[in-house]
C-alpha positions in Angstrom: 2.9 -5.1 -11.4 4.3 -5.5 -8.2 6.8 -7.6 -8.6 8.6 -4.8 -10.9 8.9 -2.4 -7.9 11.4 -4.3 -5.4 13.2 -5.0 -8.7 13.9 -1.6 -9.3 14.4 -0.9 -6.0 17.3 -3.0 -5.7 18.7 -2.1 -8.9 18.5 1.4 -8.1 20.2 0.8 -4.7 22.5 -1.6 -6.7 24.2 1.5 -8.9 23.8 3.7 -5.6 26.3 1.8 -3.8 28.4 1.0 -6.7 28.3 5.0 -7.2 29.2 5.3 -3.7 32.2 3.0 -3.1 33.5 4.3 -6.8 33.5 7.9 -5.1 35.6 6.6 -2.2 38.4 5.9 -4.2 41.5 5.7 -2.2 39.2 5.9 1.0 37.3 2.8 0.5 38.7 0.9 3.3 37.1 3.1 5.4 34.2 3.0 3.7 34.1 -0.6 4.1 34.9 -0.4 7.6 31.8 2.3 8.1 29.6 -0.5 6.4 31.0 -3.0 9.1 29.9 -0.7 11.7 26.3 -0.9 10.6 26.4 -4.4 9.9 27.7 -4.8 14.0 25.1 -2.5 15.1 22.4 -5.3 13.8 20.7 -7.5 16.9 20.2 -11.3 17.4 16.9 -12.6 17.7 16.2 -15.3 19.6 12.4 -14.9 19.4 9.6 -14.0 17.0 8.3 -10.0 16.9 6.8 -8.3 14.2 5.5 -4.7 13.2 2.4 -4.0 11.7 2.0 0.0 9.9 -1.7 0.2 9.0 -1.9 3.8 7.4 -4.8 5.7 6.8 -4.0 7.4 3.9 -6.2 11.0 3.1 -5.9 12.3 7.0 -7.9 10.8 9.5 -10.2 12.8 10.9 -9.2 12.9 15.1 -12.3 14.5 16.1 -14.9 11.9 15.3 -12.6 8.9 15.9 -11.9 9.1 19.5 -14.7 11.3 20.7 -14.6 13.4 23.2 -17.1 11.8 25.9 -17.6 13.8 29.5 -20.7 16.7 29.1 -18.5 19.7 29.2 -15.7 18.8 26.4 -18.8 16.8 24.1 -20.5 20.1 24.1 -17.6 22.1 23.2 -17.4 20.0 20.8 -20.6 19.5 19.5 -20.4 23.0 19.8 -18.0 23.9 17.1 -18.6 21.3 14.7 -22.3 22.4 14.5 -24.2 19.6 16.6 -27.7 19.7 17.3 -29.8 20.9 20.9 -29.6 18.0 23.3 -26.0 16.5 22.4 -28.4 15.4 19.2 -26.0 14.8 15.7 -26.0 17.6 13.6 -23.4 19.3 11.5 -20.2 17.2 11.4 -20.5 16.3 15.4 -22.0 12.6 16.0 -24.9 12.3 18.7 -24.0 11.3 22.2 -26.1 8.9 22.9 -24.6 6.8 19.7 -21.3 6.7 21.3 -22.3 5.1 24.7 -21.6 1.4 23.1 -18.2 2.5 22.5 -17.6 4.0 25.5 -13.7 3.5 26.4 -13.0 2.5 29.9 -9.2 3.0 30.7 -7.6 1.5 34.4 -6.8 4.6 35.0 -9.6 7.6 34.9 -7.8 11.1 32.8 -7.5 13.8 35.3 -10.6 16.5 34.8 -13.4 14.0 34.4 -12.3 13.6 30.7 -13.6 10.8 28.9 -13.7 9.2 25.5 -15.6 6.9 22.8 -14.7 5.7 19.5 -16.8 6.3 16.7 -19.9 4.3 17.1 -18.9 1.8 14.2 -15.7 1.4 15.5 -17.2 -1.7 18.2 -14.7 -4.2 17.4 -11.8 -1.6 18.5 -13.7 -0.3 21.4 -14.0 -4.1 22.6 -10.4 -4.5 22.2 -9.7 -1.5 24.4 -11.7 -2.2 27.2 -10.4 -5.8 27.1 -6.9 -4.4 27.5 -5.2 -5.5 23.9 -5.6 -1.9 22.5 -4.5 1.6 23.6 -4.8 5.1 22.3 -1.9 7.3 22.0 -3.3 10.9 22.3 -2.1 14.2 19.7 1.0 12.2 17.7 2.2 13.8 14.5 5.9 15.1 13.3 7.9 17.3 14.6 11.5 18.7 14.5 11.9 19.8 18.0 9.5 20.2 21.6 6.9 23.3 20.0 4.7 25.7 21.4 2.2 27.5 19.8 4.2 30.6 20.9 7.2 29.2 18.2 5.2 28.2 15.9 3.6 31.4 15.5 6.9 33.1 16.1 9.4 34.8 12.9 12.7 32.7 14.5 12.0 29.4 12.8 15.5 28.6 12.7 15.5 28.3 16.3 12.3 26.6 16.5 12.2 24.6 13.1 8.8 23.4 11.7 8.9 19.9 10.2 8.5 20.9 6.4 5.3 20.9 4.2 3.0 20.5 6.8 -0.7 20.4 5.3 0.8 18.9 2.4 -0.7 15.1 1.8 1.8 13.8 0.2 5.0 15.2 1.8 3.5 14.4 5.7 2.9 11.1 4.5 6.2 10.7 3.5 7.4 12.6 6.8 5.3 10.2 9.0 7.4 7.2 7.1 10.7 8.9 7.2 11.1 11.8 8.7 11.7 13.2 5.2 9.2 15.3 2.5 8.1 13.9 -0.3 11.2 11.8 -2.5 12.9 10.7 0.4 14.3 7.3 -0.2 14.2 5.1 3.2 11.7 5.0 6.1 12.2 4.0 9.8 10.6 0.7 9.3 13.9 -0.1 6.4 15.8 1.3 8.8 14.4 -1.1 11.7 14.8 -3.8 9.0 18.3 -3.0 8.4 19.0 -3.8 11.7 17.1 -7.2 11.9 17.7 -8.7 8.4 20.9 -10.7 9.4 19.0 -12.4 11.8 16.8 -14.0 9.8 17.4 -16.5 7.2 16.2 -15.2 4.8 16.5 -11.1 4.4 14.2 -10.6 1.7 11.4 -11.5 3.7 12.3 -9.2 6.4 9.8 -6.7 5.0 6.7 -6.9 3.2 4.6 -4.6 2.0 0.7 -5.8 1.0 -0.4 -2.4 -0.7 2.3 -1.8 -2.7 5.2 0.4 -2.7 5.7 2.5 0.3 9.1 4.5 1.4 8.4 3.2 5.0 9.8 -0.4 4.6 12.7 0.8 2.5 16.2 0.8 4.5 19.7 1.4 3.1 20.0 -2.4 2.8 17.0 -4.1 3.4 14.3 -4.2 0.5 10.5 -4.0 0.8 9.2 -6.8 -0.2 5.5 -6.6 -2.5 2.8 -8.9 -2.4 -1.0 -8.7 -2.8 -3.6 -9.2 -0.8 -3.8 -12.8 -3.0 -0.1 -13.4 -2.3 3.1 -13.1 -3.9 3.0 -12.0 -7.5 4.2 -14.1 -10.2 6.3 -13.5 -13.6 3.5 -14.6 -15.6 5.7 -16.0 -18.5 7.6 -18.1 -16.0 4.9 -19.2 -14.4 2.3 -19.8 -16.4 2.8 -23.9 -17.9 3.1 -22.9 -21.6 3.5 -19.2 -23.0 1.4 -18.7 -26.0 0.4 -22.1 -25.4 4.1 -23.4 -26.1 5.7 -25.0 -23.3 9.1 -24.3 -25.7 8.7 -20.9 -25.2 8.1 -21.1 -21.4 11.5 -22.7 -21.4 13.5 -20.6 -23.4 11.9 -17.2 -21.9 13.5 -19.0 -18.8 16.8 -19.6 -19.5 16.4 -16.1 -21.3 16.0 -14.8 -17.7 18.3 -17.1 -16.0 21.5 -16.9 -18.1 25.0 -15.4 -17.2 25.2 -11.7 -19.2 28.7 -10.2 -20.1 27.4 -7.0 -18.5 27.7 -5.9 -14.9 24.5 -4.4 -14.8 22.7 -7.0 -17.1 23.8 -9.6 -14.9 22.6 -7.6 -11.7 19.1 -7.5 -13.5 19.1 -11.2 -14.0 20.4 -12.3 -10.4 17.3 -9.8 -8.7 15.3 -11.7 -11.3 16.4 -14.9 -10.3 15.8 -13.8 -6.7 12.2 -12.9 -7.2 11.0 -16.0 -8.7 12.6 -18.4 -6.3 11.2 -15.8 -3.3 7.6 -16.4 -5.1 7.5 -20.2 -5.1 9.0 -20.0 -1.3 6.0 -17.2 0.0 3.1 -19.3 -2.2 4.4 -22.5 -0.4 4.4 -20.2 3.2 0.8 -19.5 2.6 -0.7 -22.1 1.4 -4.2 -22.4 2.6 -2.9 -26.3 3.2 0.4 -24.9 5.1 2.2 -27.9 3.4 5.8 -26.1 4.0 7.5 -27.3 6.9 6.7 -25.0 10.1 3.2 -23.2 8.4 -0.2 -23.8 9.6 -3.4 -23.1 8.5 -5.3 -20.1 9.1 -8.9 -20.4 10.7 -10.2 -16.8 11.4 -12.6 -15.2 9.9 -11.9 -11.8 8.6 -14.3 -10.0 7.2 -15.6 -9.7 3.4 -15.2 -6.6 1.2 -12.7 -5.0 3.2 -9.6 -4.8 1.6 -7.3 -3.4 4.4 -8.9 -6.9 6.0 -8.0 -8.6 3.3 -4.2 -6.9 3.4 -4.4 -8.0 7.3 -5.4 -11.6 6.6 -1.8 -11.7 4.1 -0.2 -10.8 6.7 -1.5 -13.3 9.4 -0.7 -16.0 6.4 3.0 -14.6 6.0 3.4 -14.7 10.4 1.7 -18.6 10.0 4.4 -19.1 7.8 7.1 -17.4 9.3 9.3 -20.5 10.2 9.6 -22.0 6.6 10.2 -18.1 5.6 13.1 -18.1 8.1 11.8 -14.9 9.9 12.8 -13.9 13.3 11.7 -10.1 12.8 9.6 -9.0 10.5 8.0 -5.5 9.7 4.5 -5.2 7.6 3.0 -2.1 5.5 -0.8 -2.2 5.2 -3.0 0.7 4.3 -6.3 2.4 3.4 -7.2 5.3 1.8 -10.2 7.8 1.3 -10.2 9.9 4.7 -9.7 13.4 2.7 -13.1 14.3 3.9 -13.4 17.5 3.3 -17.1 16.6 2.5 -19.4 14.0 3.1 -17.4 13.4 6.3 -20.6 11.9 8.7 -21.5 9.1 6.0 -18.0 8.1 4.4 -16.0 7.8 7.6 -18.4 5.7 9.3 -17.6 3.3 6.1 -13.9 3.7 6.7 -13.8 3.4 10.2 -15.9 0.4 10.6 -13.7 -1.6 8.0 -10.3 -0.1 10.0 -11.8 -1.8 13.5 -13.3 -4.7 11.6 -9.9 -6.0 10.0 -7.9 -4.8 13.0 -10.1 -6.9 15.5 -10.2 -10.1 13.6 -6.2 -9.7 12.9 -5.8 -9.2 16.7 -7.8 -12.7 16.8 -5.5 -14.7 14.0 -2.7 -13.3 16.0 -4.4 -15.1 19.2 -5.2 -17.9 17.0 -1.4 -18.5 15.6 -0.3 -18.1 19.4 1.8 -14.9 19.0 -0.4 -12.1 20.2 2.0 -10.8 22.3 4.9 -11.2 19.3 2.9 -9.1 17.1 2.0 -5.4 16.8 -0.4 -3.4 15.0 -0.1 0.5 15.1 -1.9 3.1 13.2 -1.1 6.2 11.5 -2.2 8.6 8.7 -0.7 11.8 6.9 -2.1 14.1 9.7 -5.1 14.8 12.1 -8.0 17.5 10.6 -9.3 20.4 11.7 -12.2 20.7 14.6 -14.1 23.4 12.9 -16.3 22.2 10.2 -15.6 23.5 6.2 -19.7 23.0 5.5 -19.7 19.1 5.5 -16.7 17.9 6.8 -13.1 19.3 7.7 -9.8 20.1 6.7 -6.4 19.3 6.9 -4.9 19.1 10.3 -1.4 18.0 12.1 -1.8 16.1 15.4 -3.7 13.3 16.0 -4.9 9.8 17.7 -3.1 6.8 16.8 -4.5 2.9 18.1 -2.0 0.5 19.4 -2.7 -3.0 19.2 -1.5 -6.8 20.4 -1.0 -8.5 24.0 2.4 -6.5 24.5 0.5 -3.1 24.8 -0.2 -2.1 27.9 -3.8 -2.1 27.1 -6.9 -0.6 28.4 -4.9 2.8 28.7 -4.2 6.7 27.3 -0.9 7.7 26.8 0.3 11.3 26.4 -1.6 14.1 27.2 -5.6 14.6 26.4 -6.1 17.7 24.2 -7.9 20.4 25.4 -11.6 20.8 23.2 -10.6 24.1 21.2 -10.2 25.8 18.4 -7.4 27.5 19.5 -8.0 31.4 18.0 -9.9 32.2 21.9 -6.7 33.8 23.8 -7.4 30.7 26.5 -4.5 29.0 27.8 -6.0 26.1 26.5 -5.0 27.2 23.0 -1.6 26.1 23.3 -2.3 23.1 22.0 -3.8 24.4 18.7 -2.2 26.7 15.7 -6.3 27.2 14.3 -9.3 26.0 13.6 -8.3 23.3 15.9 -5.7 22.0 14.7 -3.6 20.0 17.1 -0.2 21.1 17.7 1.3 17.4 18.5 2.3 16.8 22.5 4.2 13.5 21.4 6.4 13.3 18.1 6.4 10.7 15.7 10.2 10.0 16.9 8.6 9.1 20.0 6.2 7.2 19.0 8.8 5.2 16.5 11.1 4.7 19.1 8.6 3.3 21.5 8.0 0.8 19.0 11.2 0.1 17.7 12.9 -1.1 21.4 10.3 -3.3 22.0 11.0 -4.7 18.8 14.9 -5.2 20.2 16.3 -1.7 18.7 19.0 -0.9 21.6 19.4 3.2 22.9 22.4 3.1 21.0 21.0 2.3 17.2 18.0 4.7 18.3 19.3 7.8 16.9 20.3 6.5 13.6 17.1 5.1 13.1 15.2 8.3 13.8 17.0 11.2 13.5 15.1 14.1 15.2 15.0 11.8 18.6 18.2 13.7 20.2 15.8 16.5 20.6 13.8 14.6 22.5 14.0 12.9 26.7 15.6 13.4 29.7 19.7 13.8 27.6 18.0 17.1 25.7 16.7 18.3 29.0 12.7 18.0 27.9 11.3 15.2 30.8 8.4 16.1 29.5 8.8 14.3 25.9 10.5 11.1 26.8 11.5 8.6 24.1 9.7 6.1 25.4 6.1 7.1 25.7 5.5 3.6 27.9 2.4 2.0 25.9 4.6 -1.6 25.5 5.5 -4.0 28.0 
């Protein structure tokens, strides 16, 4: 039940603390004052901006989402993933003529006639490119430090560290959301609510996960907050009008719940309790369908059916309608879908995937237009890793780099940012292969850090709170002498 988790959550983070300040002993003014500090380092919003995560969970296959277009590159890489005579499908490559309706036309042509389409069910995203509310970031994925393939591949990895686990599904998830393996306890999008949560009025609703728990929207103070895709769940035997068909018992499993406990920890349990029911009736009145609470409105955009990361999306267009009565001046969102592990049946089960990912995204970009806060409101993508370029029979493997969409009227549309792969499988002794460690793997050109960070100062994170936030980012920019990997990759106003 989702309502459990943030429960926990807190309770856990309850006895961490109280474990923490009990260990300062004679030093807890100074751990107080330390707690201060982070409390100062929090910004003011004046304005509304939120943060949208939409994870594709499994490994998104880079390859065959943004395609390489141009004659030369397409048949390198129809080429190695087995396509047919004629730039015809075959293999795991798609045909070329199916991607000339989702042709990508950027402002600025890539240098070496490169081009790029999306996968040919990926319309609505392709449309939103080409209209300028959508950009591509090229080769994204973690790292510890600037790599070449040279380090990677060299015995000093204390000098050149590798970001841990890689391959792994479930640690690079968690590395994507934290910077951390698998067990880490707070992601970059807590962090970026620690920092806003005292801005708004109410700092449980600062974020909100719609597919459950995820370490990404957990900070060191700020709590992920779980609903469904129906809305906030509810303690059924508070609830509900009678409990075994006894309003009696509804009332005394209430004050049950409710009552003062002689305990510490007992009366912890029953004040997150507390919390969570009154945080239920206040997101069911935000997102009412009627938006009777004062400052909601009704949504009218249609998202599509049988799509449940549309269906996550369209929660989270409710929550932003809502966002006045909910008090929110920041707000960060977790969304997600899952089944890209295609190590088979890759040609027929991403087309699936990839057509609900640019369906939901398009008509969330239109509530966003509808509700008047397209530019307030940013959807990014990102997924445990990129896959390989070479085929395993009938579809391919786990990766590291890879293509992540950007999305809303503050990205500076219509555009590639970083630098455009080279089409190899990087085992040919071309110089090309720097930017592979195998079977075309992509050795990432821009860090997640990056990418987080490009995010997180549009979204009013100052230089300063940066490096706390993200903690392999002092690696990176013009202060750690590498020009070449700024902080801010540029893809937001």
């Amino acid at each position: 039940m989702y309502l459990l988790k943030p429960d926990l959550h807190s309770r856990r983070a309850f006895l961490r603390r109280t474990g923490q300040l009990a260990m300062t002993g004679t030093a807890l003014p100074m751990a107080l004052n330390l707690a201060a500090l982070g409390e100062a380092a929090a910004f003011d919003a004046s304005d509304y901006k939120a943060l949208v995560c939409v994870f594709l969970y499994g490994g998104s296959d880079y390859a065959n989402t943004v395609v390489t277009f141009d004659d030369d590159s397409y048949n390198r890489y129809s080429t190695v993933r087995g396509g047919g005579a004629d730039q015809t499908a075959g293999g795991i490559a798609l045909a070329k003529a199916d991607l000339a309706a989702t042709l990508l036309k950027p402002t600025m042509a890539l240098g070496g006639g490169r081009q790029y389409a999306l996968h040919p069910a990926m319309t609505g995203m392709a449309q939103l490119f080409n209209s300028g509310k959508a950009a591509v970031q090229f080769n994204v994925g973690p790292l510890v430090a600037p790599l070449t393939r040279a380090q990677y591949n060299g015995a000093d990895r204390k000098t050149y560290p590798l970001p841990p686990k890689l391959f792994s599904h479930n640690d690079q998830q968690s590395i994507w959301q934290s910077s951390s393996p698998e067990g880490s306890t707070a992601g970059w999008g807590g962090h970026l609510g620690d920092l806003a949560m005292s801005g708004n009025a109410n700092s449980l609703f600062t974020c909100i996960s719609v597919t459950g728990n995820a370490v990404f929207l957990s900070g060191d103070s700020a709590l992920q907050y779980q609903v469904s895709s129906g809305g906030a769940v509810k303690i059924r035997a508070v609830a509900d009008p009678g409990v075994y068909g006894s309003r009696e018992v509804r009332g005394v499993v209430d004050m049950l719940i409710r009552q003062s406990r002689g305990h510490m920890l007992e009366n912890e349990y029953t004040r997150v309790t507390t919390r969570a029911i009154a945080a239920e009736t206040h997101i069911s009145a935000a997102v009412a369908p009627t938006a009777a609470a004062p400052g909601g409105r009704p949504l009218n955009t249609a998202f599509p059916a049988e799509n449940p990361l549309a269906d996550q999306l369209k929660m989270v267009a409710r929550l932003i309608a809502g966002r006045s009565s909910l008090g929110a001046k920041r707000q960060v969102f977790f969304v997600s879908l899952g089944g890209f592990d295609l190590h088979d049946n890759l040609i027929t089960q991403q087309s699936a995937l990839l057509g609900k990912v640019s369906e939901a995204m398009t008509a969330f970009y239109e509530s966003t237009v509808e509700l008047g806060v397209n530019d307030k409101v940013t959807a990014f993508t990102a997924s445990d890793f990129g896959r390989t370029l070479t085929s395993n029979g009938d579809g391919s493997d786990h990766g590291w780099g890879s293509h992540s969409f950007m999305v809303g009227g503050a990205v500076k549309g219509r555009a590639f940012y970083g630098s455009a792969p080279p089409v190899s499988i990087g085992n040919t002794g071309a110089p090309e292969d720097q930017w592979h460690v195998g079977q075309g793997r992509l050795l990432p050109s821009s860090s997640v850090d990056q990418y987080a960070a490009t995010l997180a100062k549009w979204f009013g994170v100052g230089d300063a709170e940066l490096a706390r936030i993200l903690p392999n980012l002092s690696r990176f920019g013009v202060n750690a002498s590498r020009p070449d990997y700024p902080v801010d990759l540029g893809f937001m106003v």
